[in-house]
C-alpha positions in Angstrom: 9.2 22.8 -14.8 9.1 22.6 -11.1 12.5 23.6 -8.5 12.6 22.8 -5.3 15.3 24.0 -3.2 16.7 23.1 0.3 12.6 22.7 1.3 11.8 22.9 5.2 8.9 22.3 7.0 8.5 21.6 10.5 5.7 19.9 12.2 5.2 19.9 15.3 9.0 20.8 16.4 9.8 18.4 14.5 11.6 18.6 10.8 9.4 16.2 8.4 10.8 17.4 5.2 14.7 18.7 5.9 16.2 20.6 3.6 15.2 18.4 0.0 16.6 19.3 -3.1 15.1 18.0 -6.5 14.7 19.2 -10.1 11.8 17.9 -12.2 11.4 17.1 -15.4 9.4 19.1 -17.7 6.2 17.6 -18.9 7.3 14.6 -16.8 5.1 12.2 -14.9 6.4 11.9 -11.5 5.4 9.4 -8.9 6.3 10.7 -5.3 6.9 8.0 -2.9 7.8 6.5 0.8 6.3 5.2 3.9 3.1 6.2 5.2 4.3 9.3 7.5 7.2 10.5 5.5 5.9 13.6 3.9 4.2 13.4 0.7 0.7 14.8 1.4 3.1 17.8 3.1 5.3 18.3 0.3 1.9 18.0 -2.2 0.5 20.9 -0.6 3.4 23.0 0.0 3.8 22.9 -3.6 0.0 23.5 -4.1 0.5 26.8 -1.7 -2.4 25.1 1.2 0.9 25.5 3.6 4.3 27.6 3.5 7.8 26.2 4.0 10.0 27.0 6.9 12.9 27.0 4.4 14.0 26.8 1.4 12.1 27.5 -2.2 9.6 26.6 -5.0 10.6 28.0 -8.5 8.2 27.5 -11.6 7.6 28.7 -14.5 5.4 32.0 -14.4 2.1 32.0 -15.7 2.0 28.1 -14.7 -1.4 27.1 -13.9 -1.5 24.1 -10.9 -4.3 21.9 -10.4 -4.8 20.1 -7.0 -7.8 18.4 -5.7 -9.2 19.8 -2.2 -9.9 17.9 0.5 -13.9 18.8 1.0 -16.1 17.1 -1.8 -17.8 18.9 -3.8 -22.0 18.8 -2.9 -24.8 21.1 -3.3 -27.7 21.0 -6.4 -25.3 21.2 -9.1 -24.9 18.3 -11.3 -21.5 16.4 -12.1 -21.5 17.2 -15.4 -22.2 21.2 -14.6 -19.7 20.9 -11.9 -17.1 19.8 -14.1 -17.7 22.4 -16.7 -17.4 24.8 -14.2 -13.9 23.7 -14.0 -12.9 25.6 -16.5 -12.7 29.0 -15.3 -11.5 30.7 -18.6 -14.1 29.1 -20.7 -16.8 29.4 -18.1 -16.1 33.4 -17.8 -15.8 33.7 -21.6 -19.1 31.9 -22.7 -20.8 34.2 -19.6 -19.7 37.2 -21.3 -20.9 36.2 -24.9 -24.0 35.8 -23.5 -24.5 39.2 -22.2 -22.9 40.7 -25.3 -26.7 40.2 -27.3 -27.9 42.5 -24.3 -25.5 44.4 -23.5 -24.4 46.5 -26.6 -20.8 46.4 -26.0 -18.2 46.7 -28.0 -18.6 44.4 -31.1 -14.7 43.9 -31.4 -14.6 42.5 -28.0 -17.1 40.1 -29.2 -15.0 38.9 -31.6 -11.9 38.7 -29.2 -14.2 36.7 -27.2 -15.5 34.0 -29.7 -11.3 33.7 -31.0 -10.2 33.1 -27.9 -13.3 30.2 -27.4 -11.8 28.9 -30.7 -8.6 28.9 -29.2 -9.6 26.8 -26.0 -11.6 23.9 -28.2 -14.1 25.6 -26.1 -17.4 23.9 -27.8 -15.8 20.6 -27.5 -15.5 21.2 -23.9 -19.6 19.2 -22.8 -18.4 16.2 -25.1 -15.0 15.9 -23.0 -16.5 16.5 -20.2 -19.3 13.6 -20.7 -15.9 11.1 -21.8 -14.0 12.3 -18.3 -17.1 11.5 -16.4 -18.0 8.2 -18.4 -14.6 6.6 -18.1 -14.7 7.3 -13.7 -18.1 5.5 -13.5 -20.8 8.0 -14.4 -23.6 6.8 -16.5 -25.6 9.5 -18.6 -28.3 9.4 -16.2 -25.8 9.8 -13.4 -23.8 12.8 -14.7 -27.0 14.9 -14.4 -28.3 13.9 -10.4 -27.7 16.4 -8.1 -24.4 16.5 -6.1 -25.8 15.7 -3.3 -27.5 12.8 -4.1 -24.0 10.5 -4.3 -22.1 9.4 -1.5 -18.6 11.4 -0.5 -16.3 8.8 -2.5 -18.6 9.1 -5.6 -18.1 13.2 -5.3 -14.7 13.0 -4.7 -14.8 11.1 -8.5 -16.2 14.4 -9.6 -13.7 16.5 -7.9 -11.1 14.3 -9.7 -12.9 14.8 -13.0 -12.9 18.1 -12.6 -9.3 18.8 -12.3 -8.5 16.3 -15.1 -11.3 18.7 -17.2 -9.2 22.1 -16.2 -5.9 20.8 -18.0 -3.3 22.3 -15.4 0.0 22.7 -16.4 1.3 20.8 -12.9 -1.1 18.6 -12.0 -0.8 17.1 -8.6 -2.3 13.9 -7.6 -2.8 12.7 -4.0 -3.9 8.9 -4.0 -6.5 9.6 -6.7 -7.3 5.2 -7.0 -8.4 5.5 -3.3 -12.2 6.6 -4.2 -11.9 4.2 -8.1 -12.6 0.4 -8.7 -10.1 -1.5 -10.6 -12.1 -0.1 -13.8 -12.0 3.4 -13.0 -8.3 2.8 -12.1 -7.5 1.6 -16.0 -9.5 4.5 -17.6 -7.5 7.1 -15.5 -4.1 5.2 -16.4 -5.0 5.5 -19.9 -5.8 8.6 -19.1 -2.6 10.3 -17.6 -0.2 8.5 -19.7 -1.7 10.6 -22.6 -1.7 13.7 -21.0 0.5 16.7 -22.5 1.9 18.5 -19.3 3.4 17.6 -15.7 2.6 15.6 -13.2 3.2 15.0 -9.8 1.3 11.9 -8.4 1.2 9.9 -5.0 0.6 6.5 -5.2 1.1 3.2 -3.6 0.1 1.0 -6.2 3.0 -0.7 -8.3 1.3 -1.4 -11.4 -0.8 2.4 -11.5 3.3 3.5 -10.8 5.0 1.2 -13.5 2.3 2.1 -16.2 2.1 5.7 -15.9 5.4 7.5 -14.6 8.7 7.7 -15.7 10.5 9.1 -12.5 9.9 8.3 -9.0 11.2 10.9 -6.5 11.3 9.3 -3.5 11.2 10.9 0.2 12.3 9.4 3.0 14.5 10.9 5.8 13.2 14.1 4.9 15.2 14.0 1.7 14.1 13.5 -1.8 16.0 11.8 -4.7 15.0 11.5 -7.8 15.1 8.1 -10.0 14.6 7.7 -13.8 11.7 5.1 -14.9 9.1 3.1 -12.7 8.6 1.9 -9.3 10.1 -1.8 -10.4 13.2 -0.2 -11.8 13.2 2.3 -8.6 13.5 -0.8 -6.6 16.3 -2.5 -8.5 18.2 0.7 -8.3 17.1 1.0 -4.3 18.4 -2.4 -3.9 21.9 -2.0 -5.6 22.3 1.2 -3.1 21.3 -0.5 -0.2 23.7 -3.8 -0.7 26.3 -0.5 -1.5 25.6 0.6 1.8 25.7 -2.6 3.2 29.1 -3.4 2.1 30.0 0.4 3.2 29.3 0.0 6.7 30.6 -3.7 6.8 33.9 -2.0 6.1 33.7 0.9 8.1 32.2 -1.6 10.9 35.7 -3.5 10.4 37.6 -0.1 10.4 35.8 0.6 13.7 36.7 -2.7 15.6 40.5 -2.1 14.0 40.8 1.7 15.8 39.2 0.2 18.6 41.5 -2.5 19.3 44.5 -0.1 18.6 43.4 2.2 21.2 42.4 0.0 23.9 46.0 -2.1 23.3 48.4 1.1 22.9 46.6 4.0 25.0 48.8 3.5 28.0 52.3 2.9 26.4 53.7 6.5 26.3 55.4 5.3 23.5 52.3 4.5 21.2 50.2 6.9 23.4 50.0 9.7 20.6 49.7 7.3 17.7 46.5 6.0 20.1 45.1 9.4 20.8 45.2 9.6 17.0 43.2 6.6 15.8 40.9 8.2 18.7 40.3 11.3 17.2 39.6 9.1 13.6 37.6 7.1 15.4 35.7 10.1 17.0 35.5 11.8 12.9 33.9 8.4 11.6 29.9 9.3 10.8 27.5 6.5 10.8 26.3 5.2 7.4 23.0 5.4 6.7 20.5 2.1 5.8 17.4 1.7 4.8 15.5 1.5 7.9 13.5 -2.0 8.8 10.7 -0.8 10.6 8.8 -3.4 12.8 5.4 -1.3 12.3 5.5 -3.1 9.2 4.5 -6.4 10.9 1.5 -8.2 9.5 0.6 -12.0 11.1 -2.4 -13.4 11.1 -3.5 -15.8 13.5 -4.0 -19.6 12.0 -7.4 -20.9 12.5 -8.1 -24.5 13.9 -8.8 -26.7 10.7 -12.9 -27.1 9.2 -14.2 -29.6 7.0 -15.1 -28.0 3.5 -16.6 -26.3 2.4 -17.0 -23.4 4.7 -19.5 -21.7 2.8 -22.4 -22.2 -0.1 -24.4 -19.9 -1.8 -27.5 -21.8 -3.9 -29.8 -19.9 -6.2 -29.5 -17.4 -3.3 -30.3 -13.6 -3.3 -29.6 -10.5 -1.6 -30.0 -7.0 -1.2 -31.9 -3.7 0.9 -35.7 -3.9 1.9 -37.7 -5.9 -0.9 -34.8 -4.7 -3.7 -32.5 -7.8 -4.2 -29.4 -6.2 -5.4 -27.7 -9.7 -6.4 -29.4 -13.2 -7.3 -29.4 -16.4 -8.7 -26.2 -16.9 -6.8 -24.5 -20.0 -6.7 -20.7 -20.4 -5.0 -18.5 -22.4 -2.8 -16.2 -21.3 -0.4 -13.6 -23.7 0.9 -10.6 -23.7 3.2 -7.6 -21.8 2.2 -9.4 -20.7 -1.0 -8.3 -17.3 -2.2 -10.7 -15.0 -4.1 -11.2 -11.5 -5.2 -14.6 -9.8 -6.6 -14.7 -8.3 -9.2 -16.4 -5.6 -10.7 -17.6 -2.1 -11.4 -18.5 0.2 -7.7 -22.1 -0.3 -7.3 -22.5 -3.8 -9.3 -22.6 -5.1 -5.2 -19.4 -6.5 -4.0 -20.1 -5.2 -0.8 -23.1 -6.5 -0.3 -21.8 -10.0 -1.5 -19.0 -9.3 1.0 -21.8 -8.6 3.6 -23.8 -11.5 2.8 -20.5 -14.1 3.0 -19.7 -12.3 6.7 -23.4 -13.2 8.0 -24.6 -9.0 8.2 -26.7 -9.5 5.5 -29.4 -12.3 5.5 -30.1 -13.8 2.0 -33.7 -12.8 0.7 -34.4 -16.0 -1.5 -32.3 -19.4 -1.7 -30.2 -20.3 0.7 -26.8 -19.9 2.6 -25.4 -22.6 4.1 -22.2 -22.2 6.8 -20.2 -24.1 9.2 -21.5 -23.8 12.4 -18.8 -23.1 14.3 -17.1 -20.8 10.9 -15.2 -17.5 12.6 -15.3 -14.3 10.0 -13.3 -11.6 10.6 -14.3 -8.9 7.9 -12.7 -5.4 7.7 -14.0 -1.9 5.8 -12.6 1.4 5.8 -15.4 2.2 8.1 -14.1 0.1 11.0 -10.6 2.2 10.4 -12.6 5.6 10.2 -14.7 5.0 13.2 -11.6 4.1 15.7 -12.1 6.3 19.2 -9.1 8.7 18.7 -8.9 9.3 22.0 -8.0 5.9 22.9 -5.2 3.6 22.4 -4.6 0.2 20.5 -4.2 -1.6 24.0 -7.8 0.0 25.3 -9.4 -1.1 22.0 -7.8 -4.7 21.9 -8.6 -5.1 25.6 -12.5 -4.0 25.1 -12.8 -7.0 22.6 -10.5 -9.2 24.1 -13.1 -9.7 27.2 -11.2 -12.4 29.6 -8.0 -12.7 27.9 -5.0 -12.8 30.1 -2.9 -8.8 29.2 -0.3 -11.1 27.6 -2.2 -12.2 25.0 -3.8 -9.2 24.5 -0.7 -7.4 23.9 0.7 -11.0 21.3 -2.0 -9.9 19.2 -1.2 -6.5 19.1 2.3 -7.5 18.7 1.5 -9.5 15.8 0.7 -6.1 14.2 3.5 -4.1 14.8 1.9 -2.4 18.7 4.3 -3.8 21.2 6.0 -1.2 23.7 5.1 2.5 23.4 3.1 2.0 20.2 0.8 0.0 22.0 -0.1 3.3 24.4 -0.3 5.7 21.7 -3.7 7.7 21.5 -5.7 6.7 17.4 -6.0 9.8 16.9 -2.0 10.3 16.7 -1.6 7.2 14.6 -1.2 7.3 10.5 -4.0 6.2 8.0 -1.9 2.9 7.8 -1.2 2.4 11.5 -5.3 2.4 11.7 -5.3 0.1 9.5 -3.6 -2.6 11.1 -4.8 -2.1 14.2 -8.1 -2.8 12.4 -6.5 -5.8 11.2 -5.4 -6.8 14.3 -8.9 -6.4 15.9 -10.7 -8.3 12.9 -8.1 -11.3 13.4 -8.3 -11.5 17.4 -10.3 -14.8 17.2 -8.3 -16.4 14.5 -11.2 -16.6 11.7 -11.8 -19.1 9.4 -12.3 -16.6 6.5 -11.0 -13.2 6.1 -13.3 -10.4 4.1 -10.9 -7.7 2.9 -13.1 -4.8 1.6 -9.9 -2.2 0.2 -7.5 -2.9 2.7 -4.8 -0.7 1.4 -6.3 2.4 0.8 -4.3 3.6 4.0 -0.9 1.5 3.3 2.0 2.5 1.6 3.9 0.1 -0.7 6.3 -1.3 1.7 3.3 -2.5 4.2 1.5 -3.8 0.6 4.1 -5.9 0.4 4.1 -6.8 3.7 0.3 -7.5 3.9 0.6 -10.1 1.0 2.9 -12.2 2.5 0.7 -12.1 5.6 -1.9 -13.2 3.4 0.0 -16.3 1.6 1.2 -17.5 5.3 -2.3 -16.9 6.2 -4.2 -20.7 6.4 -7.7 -19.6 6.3 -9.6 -18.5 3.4 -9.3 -14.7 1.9 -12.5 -13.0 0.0 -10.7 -9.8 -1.2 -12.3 -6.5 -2.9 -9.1 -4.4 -4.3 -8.7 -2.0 -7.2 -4.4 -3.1 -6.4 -3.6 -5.4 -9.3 -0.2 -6.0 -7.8 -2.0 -7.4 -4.7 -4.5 -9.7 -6.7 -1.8 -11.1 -8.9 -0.4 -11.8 -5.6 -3.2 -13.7 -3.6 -5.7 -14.7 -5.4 -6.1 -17.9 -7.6 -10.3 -17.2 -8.1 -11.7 -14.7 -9.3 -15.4 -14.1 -9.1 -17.4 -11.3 -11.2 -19.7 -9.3 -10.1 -22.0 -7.8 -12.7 -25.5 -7.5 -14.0 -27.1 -8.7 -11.0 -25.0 -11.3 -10.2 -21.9 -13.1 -9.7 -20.0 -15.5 -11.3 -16.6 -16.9 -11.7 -14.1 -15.4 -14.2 -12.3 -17.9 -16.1 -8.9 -16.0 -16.4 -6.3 -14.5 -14.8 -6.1 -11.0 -14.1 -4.7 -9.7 -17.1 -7.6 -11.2 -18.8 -9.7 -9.0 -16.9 -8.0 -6.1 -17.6 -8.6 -7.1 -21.3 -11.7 -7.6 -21.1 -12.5 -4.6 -19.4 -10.5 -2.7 -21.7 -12.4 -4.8 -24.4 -8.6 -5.0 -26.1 -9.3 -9.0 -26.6 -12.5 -9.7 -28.8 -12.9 -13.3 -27.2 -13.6 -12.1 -24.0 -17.0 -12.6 -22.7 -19.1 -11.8 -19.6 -18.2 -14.9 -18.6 -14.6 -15.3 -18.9 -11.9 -14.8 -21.7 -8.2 -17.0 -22.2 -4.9 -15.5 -21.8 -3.4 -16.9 -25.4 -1.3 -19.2 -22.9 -3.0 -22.9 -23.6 -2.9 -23.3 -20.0 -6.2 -24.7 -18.0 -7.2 -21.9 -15.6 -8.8 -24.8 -13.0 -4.8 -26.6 -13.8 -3.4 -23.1 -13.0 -5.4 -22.3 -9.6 -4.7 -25.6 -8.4 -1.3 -25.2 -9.1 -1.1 -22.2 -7.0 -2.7 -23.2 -4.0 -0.4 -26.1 -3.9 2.4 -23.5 -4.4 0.9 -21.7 -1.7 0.8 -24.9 0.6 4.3 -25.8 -0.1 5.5 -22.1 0.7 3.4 -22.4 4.0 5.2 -25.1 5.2 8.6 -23.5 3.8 8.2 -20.5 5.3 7.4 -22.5 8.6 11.0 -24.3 8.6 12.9 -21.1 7.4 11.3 -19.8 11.2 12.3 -23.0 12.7 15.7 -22.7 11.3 16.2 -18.9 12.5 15.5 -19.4 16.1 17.8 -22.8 15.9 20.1 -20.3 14.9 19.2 -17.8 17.6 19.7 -20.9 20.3 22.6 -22.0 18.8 24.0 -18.7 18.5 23.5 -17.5 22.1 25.1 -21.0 23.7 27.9 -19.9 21.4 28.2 -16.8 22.7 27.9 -18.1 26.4 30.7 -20.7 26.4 33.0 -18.0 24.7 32.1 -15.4 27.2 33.4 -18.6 29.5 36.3 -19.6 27.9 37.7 -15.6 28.0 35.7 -14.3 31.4 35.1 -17.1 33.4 34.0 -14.7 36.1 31.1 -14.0 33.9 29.8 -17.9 33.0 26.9 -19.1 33.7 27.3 -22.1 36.2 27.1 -25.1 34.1 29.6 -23.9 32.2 31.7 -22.9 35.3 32.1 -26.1 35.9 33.9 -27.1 32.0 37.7 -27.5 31.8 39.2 -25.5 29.2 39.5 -28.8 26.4 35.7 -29.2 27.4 34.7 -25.8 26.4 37.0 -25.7 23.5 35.2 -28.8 21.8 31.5 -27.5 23.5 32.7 -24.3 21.1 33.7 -26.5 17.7 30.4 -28.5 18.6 28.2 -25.4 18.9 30.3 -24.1 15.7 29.7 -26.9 13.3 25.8 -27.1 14.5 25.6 -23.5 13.6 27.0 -23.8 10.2 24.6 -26.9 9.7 21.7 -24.9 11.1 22.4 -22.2 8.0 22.6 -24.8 5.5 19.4 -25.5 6.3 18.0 -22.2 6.5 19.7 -21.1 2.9 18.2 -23.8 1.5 14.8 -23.4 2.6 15.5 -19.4 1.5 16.7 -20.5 -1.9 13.3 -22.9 -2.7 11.0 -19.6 -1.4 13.1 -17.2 -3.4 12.3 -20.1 -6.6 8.4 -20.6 -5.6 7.9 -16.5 -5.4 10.3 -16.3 -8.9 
């Protein structure tokens, strides 16, 4: 179906997408992935024809017709339902011109060539599938027929997504369509796409949208793409075996190294093993470095521990909230303690946000009452605090402004906590990626250690790496977590409460996620507004206890496995100091100076043996996380 060949494109001098090769599928369902910066959006619109390549080509079928969304919403006094009719160019052009044919007195065969091909097209069925597309991304009846402009951007960009899923491409590209959906909206459009009878070419960082919906992943990274049969999980088992391959590869070609090396620096000036020498040289000289998967420090999430408060941090009774005299949510009653982990629930619009509001003290409750520890620190992020960043200054400027007082070393810990140290840290916004904002969000949010952390879609702008990354932040995190996210993985991950939001209020769900997806998919008949069982027998209040105590135990694991790797570091170094004395003594440090040869020999068997002790330790305390996460 689609060819790519040898691809180029430069930005900026620089080659983002070198020469990548890849073949797809016909009728497959392709999910493109790698880190934030790697590509994808370039190689979506090269293929698209928005940009041309420096090298290389693009072969498709001819005739194919390629759907891709634009970046502009759509607005104006149309309505979503007309706007997605209009999608259909061919139908839209053929019912114009059967119109004018009862004016027109044209050629009656034409008319009937018109009204085949209609036939053809299912072209009459086209307002009833229009209506479903519309219904199953969020639009009511009432809302499919307001104006455009009447909706916010992310609720036209639904539209713009509706109508490309209306036009039926035969390549339909994708870029991050979940980033505009709730968790509902995310489910309809899985159902959707898994159904559907041509290609596709999707981006995504979401595991589960990944796992459920594609059956290849072509990944790009290096400027290279290679192409892996099934999901995302099975992409990472297969990405796993090839990176302990490559690890085992350049651990041998490390040892081959070390080997020449000592051959030539031990035989170079004998003339009679000179030549043999200046032959391991030029082998040395023809060995290329193995490539590895790159750990990138950017991907550094911590979040500073709060000092400890007496629960509960937070109560909600028979409150209610909303805009001017309109309460948008009432009759709410919750309680918020330490180290509690919670995600909301709920359709867009039902008012997680403004609960979210309300728990971060921006919105003041309009009946009942809201009770918080006084001296309770919030730190509460939005994709407006990442969108309204000053490009034109860097992390360090922005930490510093809110920092007011702190010394420029602890400005910079907290933006080393985030992945800023060195050069990063001096870099303009505006030349950061969507997910670089995003931290340093983070990292502003989090300068005062809070209490409670409010996560409105945090990883809109993250790829699947820094998910990951994000959720373990969270479990080492010690301060509570209210969390809006249309990521399953990432809920399944964190939270142990979850708390619905619907029909004016909000409530907690008595089930696990899966429940909720069954419920919304209304697949399990004893679900209810109020909650619904997983089949399993086990107590949901059981279960959430269970996990925070998991969570606790991991803390405090995680916490020794630290303590352990920089006994290692310490121990390590003092190794490496008293062998550097026992071989240079020119170079040792003075204590050591002063240590007979016996002395340093036992100092080293010492050191030795409280290394391997030290590792014991730290494998152990691996081994039990590896269990808990299991």
């Amino acid at each position: 179906m689609l060819n790519l060949t040898d691809i180029t494109v430069r930005l900026g001098g620089r080659a983002i997408i070198d020469g990548a090769t890849a073949k797809l599928p016909p009728r497959g369902r392709i999910g493109l992935i790698g880190r934030n910066g790697a590509g994808k959006s370039t190689l979506v619109k090269l293929i698209a024809g928005m940009i041309e390549a420096d090298g290389g080509r693009i072969d498709m079928p001819r005739g194919s017709r390629l759907g891709y969304i634009a970046q502009e919403a759509p607005g104006g006094s149309a309505t979503p339902f007309e706007t997605v009719l209009a999608a259909d160019t061919e139908r839209a052009a053929l019912m114009l011109e059967s119109e004018s044919f009862v004016d027109s007195g044209n050629d009656p065969h034409r008319l009937g060539d018109v009204h085949e091909r209609l036939i053809a097209i299912d072209a009459h069925s086209a307002p009833s599938r229009a209506a479903r597309i519309l219904d199953g991304l969020g639009f009511d009846e009432e809302a499919q027929h307001r104006e455009l402009e009447s909706f916010s951007g992310g609720w036209r960009m639904r539209v713009a997504l509706a109508a490309l899923l209306f036009s039926a491409p035969d390549l339909l590209l994708l870029d991050e369509p979940s980033n505009h959906l709730d968790l509902e909206a995310v489910l309809w459009l899985e159902d959707f796409l898994k159904s559907y009878p041509a290609t596709i070419l999707l981006v995504s960082h979401e595991r589960d949208f990944l796992n459920n919906v594609v059956d290849h992943i072509l990944h790009l990274t290096g400027g290279k793409l290679t192409l892996y049969p099934g999901g995302y999980d099975q992409f990472e088992r297969l990405r796993a075996e090839r990176q302990a391959q490559l690890a085992s590869a350049k651990a041998k070609q490390q040892a081959q190294r070390e080997h020449l090396q000592e051959y030539i620096a031990k035989n170079s000036a004998r003339a009679s093993t000179a030549k043999q020498a200046q032959s391991r040289q030029k082998a040395l000289a023809k060995l290329q470095p193995i490539a590895e998967l790159i750990d990138d420090p950017s991907l550094s999430f911590d979040f500073p521990s709060p000092d400890e408060l007496r629960p509960p941090l937070i109560t909600l009774d028979m409150a209610s909230v909303g805009y001017g005299d309109v309460p948008v949510l009432s009759r709410l009653n919750l309680r918020l303690d330490p180290e509690e982990r919670i995600a909301l629930l709920g359709r867009n619009g039902n008012g997680k946000t403004t609960l979210a509001r309300l728990l971060a003290a921006q919105l003041a409750p309009m009946d009942g009452a809201i009770n918080a520890s006084a001296k309770m620190r919030v730190g509460y992020f939005t994709q407006y605090q990442v969108e309204e960043l000053d490009t034109s200054e860097t992390p360090l400027q922005h930490m510093t402004q809110l920092m007011k007082g702190a010394t420029p070393g602890a400005v910079r810990a907290q933006l080393g906590r985030f992945g800023f140290s060195g050069p990063k840290a001096t870099t303009a916004v505006g030349k950061l990626s969507g997910g670089e904002r995003a931290r340093l969000a983070l990292a502003l949010i989090t300068r005062e250690a809070p209490h409670m952390l409010i996560l409105d879609e945090p990883t809109n702008h993250l790829d699947v790496d820094a998910r990951e990354a994000l959720i373990q932040a969270l479990n080492d995190y010690s301060g509570a977590v209210v969390m809006v996210s249309h990521d399953r993985h990432m809920l399944e991950m964190t939270a142990d409460r979850l708390v619905l939001v619907d029909q004016g209020t909000a409530k907690d769900f008595d089930g696990a996620i899966d429940d909720y997806i069954a419920f919304v998919l209304a697949k399990d008949p004893a679900a209810t507004r109020n909650g619904g069982g997983n089949g399993s027998g086990v107590n949901k209040k059981d279960q959430r206890r269970a996990n925070a105590e998991a969570r606790e135990k991991g803390q405090a694991l995680r916490k020794a496995a630290k303590a352990a790797e920089a006994e290692l570091a310490r121990l390590t170094a003092a190794l490496s100091s008293i062998e550097r004395a026992m071989f240079d003594p020119s170079s040792a440090e003075p204590w050591l100076a002063k240590l007979t040869m016996t002395e340093l020999m036992k100092s080293r068997a010492d050191a030795q043996k409280a290394i391997a002790a030290a590792e014991a330790v730290w494998l152990e305390v691996s081994e039990t996380l590896e269990e808990i996460a299991a």
